[in-house]
C-alpha positions as CSV (number, residue, x, y, z in Angstrom):
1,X,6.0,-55.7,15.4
2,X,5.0,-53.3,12.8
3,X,7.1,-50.2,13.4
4,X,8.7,-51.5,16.6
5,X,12.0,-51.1,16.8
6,X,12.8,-48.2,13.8
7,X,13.6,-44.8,15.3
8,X,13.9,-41.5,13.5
9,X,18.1,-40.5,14.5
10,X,18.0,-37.4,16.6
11,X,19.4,-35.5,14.1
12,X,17.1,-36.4,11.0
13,X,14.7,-33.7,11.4
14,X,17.5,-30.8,11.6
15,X,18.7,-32.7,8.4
16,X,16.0,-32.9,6.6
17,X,15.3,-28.9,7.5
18,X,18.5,-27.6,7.0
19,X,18.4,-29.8,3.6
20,X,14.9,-28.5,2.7
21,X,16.5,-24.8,3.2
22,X,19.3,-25.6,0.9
23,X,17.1,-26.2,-1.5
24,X,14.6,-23.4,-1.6
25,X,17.9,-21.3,-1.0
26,X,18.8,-22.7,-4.3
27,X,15.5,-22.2,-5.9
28,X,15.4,-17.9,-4.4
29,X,19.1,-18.2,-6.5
30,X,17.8,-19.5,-9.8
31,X,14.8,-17.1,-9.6
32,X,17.7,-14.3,-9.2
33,X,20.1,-15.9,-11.9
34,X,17.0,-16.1,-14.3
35,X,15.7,-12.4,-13.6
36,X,19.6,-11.3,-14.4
37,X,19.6,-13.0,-17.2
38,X,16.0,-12.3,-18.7
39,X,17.1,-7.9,-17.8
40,X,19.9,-8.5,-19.9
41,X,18.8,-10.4,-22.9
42,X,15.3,-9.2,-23.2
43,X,13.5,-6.2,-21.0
44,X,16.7,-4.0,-20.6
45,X,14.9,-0.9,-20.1
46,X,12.9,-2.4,-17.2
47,X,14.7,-3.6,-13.9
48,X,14.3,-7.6,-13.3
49,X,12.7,-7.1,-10.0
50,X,9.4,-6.8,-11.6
51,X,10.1,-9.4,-13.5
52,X,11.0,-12.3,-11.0
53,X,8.5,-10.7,-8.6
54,X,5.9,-13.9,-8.6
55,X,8.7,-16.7,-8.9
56,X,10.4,-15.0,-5.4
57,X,7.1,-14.8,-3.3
58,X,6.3,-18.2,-4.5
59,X,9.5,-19.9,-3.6
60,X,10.1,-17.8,-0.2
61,X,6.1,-18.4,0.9
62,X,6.1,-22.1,-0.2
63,X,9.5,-22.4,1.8
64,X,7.9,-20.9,4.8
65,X,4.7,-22.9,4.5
66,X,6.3,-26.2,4.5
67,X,9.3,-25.9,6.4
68,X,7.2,-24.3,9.1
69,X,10.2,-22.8,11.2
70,X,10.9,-18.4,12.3
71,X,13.3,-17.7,10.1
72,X,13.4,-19.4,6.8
73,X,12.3,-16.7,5.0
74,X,15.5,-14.9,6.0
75,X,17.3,-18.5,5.5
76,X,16.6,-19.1,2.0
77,X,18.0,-15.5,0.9
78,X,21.5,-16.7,2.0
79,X,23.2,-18.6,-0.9
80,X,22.3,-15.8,-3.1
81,X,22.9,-13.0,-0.5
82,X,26.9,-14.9,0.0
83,X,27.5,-15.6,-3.3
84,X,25.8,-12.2,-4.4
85,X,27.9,-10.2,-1.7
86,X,31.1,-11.2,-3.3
87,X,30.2,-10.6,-6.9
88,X,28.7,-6.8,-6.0
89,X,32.2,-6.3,-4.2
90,X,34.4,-7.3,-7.3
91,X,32.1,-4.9,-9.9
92,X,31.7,-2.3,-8.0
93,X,34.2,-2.1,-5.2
94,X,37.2,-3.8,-7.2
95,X,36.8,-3.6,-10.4
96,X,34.8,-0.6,-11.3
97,X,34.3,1.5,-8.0
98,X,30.6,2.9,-8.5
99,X,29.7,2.1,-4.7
100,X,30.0,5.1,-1.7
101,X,32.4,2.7,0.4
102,X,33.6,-1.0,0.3
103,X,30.9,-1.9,3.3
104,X,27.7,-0.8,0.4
105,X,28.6,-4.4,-0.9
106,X,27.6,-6.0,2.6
107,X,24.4,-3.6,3.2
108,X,23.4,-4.6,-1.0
109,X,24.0,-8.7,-0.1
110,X,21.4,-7.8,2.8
111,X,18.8,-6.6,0.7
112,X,17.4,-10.3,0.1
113,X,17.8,-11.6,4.2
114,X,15.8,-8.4,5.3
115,X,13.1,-9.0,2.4
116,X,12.6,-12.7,4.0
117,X,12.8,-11.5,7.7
118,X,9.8,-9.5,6.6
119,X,8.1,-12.6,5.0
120,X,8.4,-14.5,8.3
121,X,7.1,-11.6,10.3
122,X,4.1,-10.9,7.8
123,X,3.5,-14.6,8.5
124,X,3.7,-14.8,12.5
125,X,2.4,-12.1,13.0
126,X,-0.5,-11.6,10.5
127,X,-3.7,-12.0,12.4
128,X,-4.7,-15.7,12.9
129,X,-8.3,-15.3,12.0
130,X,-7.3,-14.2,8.0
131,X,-7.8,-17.3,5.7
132,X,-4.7,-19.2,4.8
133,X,-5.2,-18.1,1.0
134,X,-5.2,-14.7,1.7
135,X,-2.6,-15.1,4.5
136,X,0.0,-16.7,2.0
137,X,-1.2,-13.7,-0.7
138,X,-0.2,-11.0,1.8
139,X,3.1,-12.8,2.5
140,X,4.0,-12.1,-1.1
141,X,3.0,-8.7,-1.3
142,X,5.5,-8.1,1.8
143,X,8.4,-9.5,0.4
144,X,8.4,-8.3,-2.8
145,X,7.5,-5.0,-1.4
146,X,10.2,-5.1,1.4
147,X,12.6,-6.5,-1.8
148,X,11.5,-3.4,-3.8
149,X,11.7,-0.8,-0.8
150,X,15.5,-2.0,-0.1
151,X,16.9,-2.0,-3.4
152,X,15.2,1.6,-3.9
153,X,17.2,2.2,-0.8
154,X,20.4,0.9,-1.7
155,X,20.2,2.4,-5.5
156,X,19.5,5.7,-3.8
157,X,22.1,6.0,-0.9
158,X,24.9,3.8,-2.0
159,X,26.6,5.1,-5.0
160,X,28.3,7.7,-5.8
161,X,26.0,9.2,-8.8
162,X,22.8,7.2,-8.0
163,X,20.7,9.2,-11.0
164,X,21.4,6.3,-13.9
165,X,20.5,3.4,-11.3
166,X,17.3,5.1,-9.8
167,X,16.3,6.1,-13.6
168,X,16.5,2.5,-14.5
169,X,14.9,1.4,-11.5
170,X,11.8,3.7,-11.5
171,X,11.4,3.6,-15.3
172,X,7.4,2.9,-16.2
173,X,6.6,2.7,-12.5
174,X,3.2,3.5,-12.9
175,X,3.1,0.1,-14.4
176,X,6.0,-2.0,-12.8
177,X,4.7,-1.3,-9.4
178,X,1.2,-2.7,-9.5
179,X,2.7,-5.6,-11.7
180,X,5.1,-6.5,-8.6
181,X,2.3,-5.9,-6.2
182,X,-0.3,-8.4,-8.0
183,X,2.4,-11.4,-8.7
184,X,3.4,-11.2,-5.4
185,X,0.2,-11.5,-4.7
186,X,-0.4,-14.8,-7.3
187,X,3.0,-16.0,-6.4
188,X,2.0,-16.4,-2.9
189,X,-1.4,-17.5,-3.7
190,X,0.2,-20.4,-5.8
191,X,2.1,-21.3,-2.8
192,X,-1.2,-21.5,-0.9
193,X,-2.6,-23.6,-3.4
194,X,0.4,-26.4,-3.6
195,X,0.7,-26.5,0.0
196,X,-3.5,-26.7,1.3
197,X,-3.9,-26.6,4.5
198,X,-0.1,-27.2,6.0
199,X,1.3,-23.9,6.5
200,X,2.6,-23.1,9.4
């Protein structure tokens, strides 16, 4: 009878997706907790977006590449975009009002959805004829551009005196930038090189 008789519940595969989501959504939120961390303890004068930049393109381009699905770029930015939403609110809204209006929390917890919408774009709509490697490569470089673009956005516009957040933010960028470029870059890459051949 061999395999006669077992069937896959209809629900399994959204499961096993909305499982697999969690869990890279988990993974973007360690690489976030660990940048955090790392600013604090050890770079201070540099901002840990530089620093994180090749752990977040390789977890949001090996999410894409094996979950497969429109969308789970933006998807896996959502634990830490929730969780993150309320903790800008209670420093700087609550507790220590730095930001230009309560609603600056919600645009800030954005920053990370947008950055993986334009991960899942980069990768539909890329030309089909570039080589996987190079496809998951450039997926990197747009997220952790889009990443750096919006919080360069949001530092400028959304606080009341923005110069000590853009200060910290720009400083060495003759050097952070290219960094962030080339391990998005390798983070994607790496993704590329776990996955093979089964990207979407």
């Amino acid at each position: 009878m061999g395999g006669v008789g077992r069937s896959i519940p209809i629900g399994a595969g959204r499961r096993r997706t909305a499982f697999a989501l969690l869990v890279y959504g988990m993974l973007v939120f360690l690489v976030f907790t660990f940048g955090t961390a790392f600013e604090l303890v050890v770079t201070r004068g540099v901002c840990f977006v530089y620093v994180i930049a090749y752990f977040l393109a390789l977890a949001v381009v090996l999410a894409i590449r094996c979950v497969g699905r429109y969308g789970t770029g933006l998807a896996v930015f959502l634990p830490y975009a929730v969780l993150g939403f309320f903790a800008e609110y209670m420093m700087e809204v609550v507790i220590e009002p730095n930001l230009i209006a309560p609603w600056a929390a919600v645009v800030w917890s954005l920053s990370g959805p947008v950055a993986g919408l334009s991960a899942d774009g980069a990768q539909r709509f890329l030309p089909r004829t570039i080589r996987e490697e190079l496809r998951a490569a450039l997926v990197g470089i747009v997220v952790v551009s889009a990443y750096f673009v919006l919080v360069l956005f949001s530092l400028a516009f959304l606080y009341e005196d923005p110069g000590p957040g853009l200060t910290h933010y720009l400083n060495g960028i003759q050097l952070t930038l290219p960094w962030l470029l080339v391990s998005g870059a390798f983070g994607g890459y790496t993704a590329y090189a776990m996955t093979g051949s089964m990207g979407a």
